[in-house]
Wavefront OBJ file of the C-alpha trace (Angstrom):
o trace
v -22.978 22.958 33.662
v -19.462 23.673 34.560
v -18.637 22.705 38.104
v -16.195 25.105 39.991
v -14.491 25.602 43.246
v -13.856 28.765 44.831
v -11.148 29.274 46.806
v -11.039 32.600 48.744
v -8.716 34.318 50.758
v -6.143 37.270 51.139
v -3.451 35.122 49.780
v -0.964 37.846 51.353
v 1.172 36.018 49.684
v 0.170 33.242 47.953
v 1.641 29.850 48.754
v 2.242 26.377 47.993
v -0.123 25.553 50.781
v -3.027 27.613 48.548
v -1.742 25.144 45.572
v -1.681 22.106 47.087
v -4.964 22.684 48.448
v -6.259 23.742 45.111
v -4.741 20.801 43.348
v -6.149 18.379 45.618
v -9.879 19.669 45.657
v -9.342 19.413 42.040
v -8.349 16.074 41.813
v -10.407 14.433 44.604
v -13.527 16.002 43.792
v -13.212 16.117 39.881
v -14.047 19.844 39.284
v -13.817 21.639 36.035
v -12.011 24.595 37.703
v -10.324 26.038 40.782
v -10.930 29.632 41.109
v -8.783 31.600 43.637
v -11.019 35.061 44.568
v -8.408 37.062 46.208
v -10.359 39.524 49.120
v -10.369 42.970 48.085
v -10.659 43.335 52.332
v -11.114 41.191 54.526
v -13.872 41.828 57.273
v -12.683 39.302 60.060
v -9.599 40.050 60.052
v -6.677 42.763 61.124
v -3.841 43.044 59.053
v -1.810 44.962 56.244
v -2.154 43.757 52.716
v -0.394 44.133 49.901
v -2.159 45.801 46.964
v -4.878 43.940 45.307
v -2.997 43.840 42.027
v -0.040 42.718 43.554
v -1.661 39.832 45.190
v -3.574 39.097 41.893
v -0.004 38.913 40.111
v 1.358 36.556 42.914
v -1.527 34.572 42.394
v -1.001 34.341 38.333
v 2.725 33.613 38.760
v 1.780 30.302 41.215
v -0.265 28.741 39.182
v 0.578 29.579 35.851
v 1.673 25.955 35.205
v -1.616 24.530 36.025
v -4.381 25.399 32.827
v -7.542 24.212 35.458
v -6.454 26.847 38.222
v -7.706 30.399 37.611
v -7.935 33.874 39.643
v -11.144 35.421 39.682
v -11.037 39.148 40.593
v -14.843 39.873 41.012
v -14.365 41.098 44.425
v -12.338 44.070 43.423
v -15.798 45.544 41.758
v -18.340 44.832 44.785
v -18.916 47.207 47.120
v -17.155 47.295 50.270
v -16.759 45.976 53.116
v -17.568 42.728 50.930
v -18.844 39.783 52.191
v -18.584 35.581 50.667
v -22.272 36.578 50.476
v -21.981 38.912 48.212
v -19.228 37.031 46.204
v -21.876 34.258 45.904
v -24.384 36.211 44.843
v -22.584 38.499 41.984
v -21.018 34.802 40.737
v -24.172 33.077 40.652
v -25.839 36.127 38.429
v -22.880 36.703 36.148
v -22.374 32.814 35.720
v -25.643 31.296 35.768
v -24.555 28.595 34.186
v -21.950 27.523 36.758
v -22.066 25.733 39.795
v -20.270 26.782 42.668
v -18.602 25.093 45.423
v -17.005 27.065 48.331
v -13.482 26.022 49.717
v -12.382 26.992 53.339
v -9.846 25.959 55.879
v -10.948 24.314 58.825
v -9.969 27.059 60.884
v -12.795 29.175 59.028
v -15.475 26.731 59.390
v -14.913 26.758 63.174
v -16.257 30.770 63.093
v -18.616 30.335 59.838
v -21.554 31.103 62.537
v -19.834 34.688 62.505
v -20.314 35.225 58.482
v -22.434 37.237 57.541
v -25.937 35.440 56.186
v -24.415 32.344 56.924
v -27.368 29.880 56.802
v -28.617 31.976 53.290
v -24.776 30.552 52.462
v -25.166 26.956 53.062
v -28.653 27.046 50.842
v -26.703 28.896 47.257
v -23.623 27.241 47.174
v -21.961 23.517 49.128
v -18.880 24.055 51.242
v -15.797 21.898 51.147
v -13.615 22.066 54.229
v -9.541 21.755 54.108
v -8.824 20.330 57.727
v -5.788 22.281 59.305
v -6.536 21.217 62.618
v -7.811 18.256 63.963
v -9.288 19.637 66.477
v -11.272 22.536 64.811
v -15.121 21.695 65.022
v -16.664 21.152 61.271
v -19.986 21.285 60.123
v -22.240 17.962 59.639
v -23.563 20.343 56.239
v -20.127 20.181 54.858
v -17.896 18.002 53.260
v -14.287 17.419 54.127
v -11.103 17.197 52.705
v -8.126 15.773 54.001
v -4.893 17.237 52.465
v -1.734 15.927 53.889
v 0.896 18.145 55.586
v -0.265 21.660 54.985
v -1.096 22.710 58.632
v 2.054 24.504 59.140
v 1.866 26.603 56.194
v 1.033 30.246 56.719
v 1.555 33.286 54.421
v 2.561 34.790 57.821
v 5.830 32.429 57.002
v 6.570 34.140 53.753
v 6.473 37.566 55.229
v 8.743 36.687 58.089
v 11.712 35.449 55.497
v 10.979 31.375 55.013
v 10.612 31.928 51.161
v 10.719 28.625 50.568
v 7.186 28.093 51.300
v 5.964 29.781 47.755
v 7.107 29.727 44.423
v 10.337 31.197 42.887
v 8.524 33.067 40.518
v 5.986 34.814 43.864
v 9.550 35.560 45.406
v 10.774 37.474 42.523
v 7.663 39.566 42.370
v 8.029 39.962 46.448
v 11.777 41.356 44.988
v 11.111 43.245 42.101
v 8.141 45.211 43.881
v 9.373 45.368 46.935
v 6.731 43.590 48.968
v 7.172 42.583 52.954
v 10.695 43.343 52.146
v 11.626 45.169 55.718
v 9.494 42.243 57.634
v 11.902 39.639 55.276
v 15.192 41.655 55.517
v 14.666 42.051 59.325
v 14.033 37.758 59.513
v 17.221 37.279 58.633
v 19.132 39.356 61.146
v 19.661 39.421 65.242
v 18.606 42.655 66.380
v 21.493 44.995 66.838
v 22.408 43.828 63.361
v 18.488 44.977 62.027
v 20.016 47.900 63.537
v 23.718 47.974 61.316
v 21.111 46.931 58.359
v 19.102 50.194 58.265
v 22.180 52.220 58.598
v 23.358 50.911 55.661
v 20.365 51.373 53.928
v 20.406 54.588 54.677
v 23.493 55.616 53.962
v 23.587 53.688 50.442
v 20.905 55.693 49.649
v 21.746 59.040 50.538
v 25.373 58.395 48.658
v 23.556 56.796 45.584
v 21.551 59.901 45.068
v 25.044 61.869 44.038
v 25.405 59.357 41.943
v 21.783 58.884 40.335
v 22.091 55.530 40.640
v 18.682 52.930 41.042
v 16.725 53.523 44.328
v 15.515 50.045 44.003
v 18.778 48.250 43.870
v 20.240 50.053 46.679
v 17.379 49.360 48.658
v 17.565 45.420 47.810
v 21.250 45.261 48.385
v 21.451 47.034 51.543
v 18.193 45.041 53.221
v 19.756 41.962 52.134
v 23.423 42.084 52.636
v 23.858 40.217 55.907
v 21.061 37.755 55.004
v 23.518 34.873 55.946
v 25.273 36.183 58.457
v 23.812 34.632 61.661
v 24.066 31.126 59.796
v 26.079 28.751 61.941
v 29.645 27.687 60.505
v 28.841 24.501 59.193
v 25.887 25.594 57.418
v 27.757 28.264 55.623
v 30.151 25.615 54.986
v 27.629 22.663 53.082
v 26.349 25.866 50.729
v 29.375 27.107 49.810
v 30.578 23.883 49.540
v 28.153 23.562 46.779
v 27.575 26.646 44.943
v 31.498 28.201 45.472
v 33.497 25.633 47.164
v 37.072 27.528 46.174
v 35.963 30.016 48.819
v 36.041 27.559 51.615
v 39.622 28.789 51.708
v 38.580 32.347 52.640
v 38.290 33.368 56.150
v 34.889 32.106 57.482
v 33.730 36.037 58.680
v 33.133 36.585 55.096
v 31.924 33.956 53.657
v 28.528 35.261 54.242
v 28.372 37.994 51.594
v 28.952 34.654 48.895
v 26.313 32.410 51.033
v 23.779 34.942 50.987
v 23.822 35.885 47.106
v 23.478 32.211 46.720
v 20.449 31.785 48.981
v 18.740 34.887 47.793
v 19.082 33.600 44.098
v 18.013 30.040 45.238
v 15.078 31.659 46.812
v 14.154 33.661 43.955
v 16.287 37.000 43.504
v 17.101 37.326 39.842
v 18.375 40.892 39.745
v 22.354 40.414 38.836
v 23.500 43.957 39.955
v 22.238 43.430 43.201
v 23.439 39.632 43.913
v 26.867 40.760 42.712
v 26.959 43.649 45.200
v 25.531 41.463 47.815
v 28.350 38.945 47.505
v 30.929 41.694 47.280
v 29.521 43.846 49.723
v 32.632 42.559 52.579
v 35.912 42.593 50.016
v 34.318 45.012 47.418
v 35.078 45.050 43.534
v 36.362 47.609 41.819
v 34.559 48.964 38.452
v 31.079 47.791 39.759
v 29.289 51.203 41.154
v 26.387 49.717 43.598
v 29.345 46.726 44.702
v 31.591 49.944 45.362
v 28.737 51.652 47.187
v 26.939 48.687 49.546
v 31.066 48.467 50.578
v 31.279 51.891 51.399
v 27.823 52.225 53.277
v 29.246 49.132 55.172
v 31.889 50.101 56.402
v 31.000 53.395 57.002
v 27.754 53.553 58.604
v 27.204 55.707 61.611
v 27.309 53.075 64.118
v 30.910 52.061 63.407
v 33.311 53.678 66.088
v 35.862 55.269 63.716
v 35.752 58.471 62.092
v 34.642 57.730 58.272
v 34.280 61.809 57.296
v 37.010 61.663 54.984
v 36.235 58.531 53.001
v 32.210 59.953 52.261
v 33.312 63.359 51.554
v 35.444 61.751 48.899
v 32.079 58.445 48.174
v 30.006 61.685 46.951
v 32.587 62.273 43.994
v 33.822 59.067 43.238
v 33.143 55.491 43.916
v 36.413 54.051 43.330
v 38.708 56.368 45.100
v 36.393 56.061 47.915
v 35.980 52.509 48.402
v 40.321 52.274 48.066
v 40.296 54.754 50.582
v 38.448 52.474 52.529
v 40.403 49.220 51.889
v 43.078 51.090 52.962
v 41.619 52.422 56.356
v 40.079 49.077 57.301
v 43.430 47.675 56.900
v 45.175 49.736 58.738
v 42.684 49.459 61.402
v 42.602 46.052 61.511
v 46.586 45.806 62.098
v 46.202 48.455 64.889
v 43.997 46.634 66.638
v 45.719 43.317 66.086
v 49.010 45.513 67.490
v 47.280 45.922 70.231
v 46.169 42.892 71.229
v 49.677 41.585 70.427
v 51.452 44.085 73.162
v 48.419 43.114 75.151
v 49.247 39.324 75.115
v 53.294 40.356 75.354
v 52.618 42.360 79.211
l 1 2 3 4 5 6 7 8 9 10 11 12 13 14 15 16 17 18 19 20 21 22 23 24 25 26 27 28 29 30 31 32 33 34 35 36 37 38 39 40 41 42 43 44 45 46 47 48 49 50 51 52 53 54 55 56 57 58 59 60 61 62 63 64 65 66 67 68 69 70 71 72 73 74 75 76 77 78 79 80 81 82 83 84 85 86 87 88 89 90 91 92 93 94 95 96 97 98 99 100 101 102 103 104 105 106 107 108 109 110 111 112 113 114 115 116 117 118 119 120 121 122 123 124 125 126 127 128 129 130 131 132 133 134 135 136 137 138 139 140 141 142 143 144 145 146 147 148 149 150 151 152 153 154 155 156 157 158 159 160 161 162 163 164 165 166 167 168 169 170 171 172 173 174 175 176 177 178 179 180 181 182 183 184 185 186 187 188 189 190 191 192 193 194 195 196 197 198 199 200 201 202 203 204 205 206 207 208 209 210 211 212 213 214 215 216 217 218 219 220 221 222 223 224 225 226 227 228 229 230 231 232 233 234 235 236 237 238 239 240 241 242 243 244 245 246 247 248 249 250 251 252 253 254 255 256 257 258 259 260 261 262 263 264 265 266 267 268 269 270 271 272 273 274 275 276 277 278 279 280 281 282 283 284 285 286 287 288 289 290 291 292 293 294 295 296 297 298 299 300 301 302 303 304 305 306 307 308 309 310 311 312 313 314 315 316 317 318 319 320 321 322 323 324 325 326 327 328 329 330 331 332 333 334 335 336 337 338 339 340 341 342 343 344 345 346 347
């Protein structure tokens, strides 16, 4: 008789909490398997998922290293609003030959009274609780299981932009199917510059459609362009000093558009195009359409106090011309204003 572990949840994302846990019950208590059942819903709780099959492909990308770690989707099949009791039940009959073993953060075992048929639950299957919280009340009827520093890690962390806290390979699939992205993007950012962010966006896309160029890259390169921004100097400073230290000779205000491609590929962004407009998106590059366009929207998005009618009249025919015509503009701006500061200083 095989001897399993069950590990539910919404895993909205997944994280390396979820495999640590997983790897731990696995070791400690010598199981055949881990299976993680990710909720189709989730009664006690109030929140927006991702799809089902996206959190199922999370899932598979996290532990793909690990052969003992599966995903079980039975609960996609039961009837809803599902319960663990009816997850129990279904396993038990399809897998008669199994034995199951219920994992469940501390945190859950403080409401288990609220499950539904939760003494029937205790009697088909043993419970093995991962303490979060020293204080959360546990259970004399189940076991416990001490993993070390895990308490702080939440999926609510991964939507809310500290990507570090799952795997590269969930963080490209968060990219490339544009999961939690505005919830990420916005993480990043103060709030008047969420504000700049959007107008980008939407600008980028309503140029790239004269251009038929890829909604999706537009949409990543415009969220994520001022990812860095906010960083303090000296933080800006150690990366680049790492992954482009020749730029340390450019002037700090734009060293975030090279800091930022380098974090979001650190973190997990594989998608070329986009880094490369991302880390263009202040000086621009000629030749490279959605560089030329993330410069454009830039610069030229409605909250900027200049008029900008002339250079996106000209954006909707031709990249290029438009983002010279830019260059151009900002400089000349830039010497007015530094004019004026000069006769300012001179009175």
């Amino acid at each position: 008789m095989s001897k399993i572990a069950c590990f539910g949840g919404s895993f909205n994302p997944p994280h390396l909490g979820h495999l640590k846990i997983a790897l731990s019950v696995l070791r400690q208590e010598k199981f055949d398997e881990i299976w993680f059942l990710p909720t189709f819903d989730t009664p006690l709780k109030n929140q927006t998922m991702a799809p089902f099959e996206d959190r199922v492909q999370m899932l598979l990308r996290l532990i793909k290293p690990y052969r003992k770690l599966k995903v079980c989707t039975i609960e996609e099949s039961l009837p809803r609003p599902n319960y663990t009791i009816n997850t129990v039940t279904s396993l038990k009959s399809f897998y008669p030959h199994h034995r199951f073993t219920w994992i469940i953060g501390s945190d859950q075992a403080n409401q288990f009274s609220s499950w539904k048929d939760a003494d029937n639950l205790l009697k088909l299957v043993d419970f093995i609780v991962v303490v979060r919280d020293p204080q959360d009340h546990i259970r004399k009827d189940m076991k416990i299981n001490h993993v070390p520093n895990i308490s702080h890690i939440s999926s609510t962390f991964i939507r809310e932009g500290k990507l570090e806290y799952t795997s590269k390979e969930v963080v490209s699939y968060i990219f490339d199917n544009e999961l939690y992205l505005e919830t990420i993007a916005k993480s990043f950012v103060s709030e008047k510059r969420w504000h700049h962010v959007k107008q980008v966006e939407k600008l980028a896309l309503e140029l790239g459609e004269f251009h038929n160029m890829d909604v999706h890259q537009i949409t990543l390169a415009a969220l994520f362009h001022d990812s860095t921004k906010i960083w303090m100097k000296d933080k800006s400073a150690a990366w680049l000093s790492f992954v482009n230290p020749a730029y340390l000779h450019q002037p700090a205000p734009i060293w975030h558009q090279k800091t930022a491609a380098a974090y979001l590929k650190r973190c997990g962004l594989k998608d070329k195009v986009v880094l490369n407009a991302i880390a263009n998106h202040v000086t621009g590059q000629k030749g490279n359409a959605l560089s030329q366009l993330i410069y454009i929207a830039d610069k030229c998005e409605p909250s900027r106090d200049y008029d900008v009618s002339e250079e996106l009249a000209l954006a909707k025919i031709d990249l290029d011309k438009a983002a010279l015509m830019v260059s151009h503009k900002q400089m000349e701006y830039i010497q007015k204003e530094k004019n004026v500061s000069q006769s300012t200083i001179d009175r």
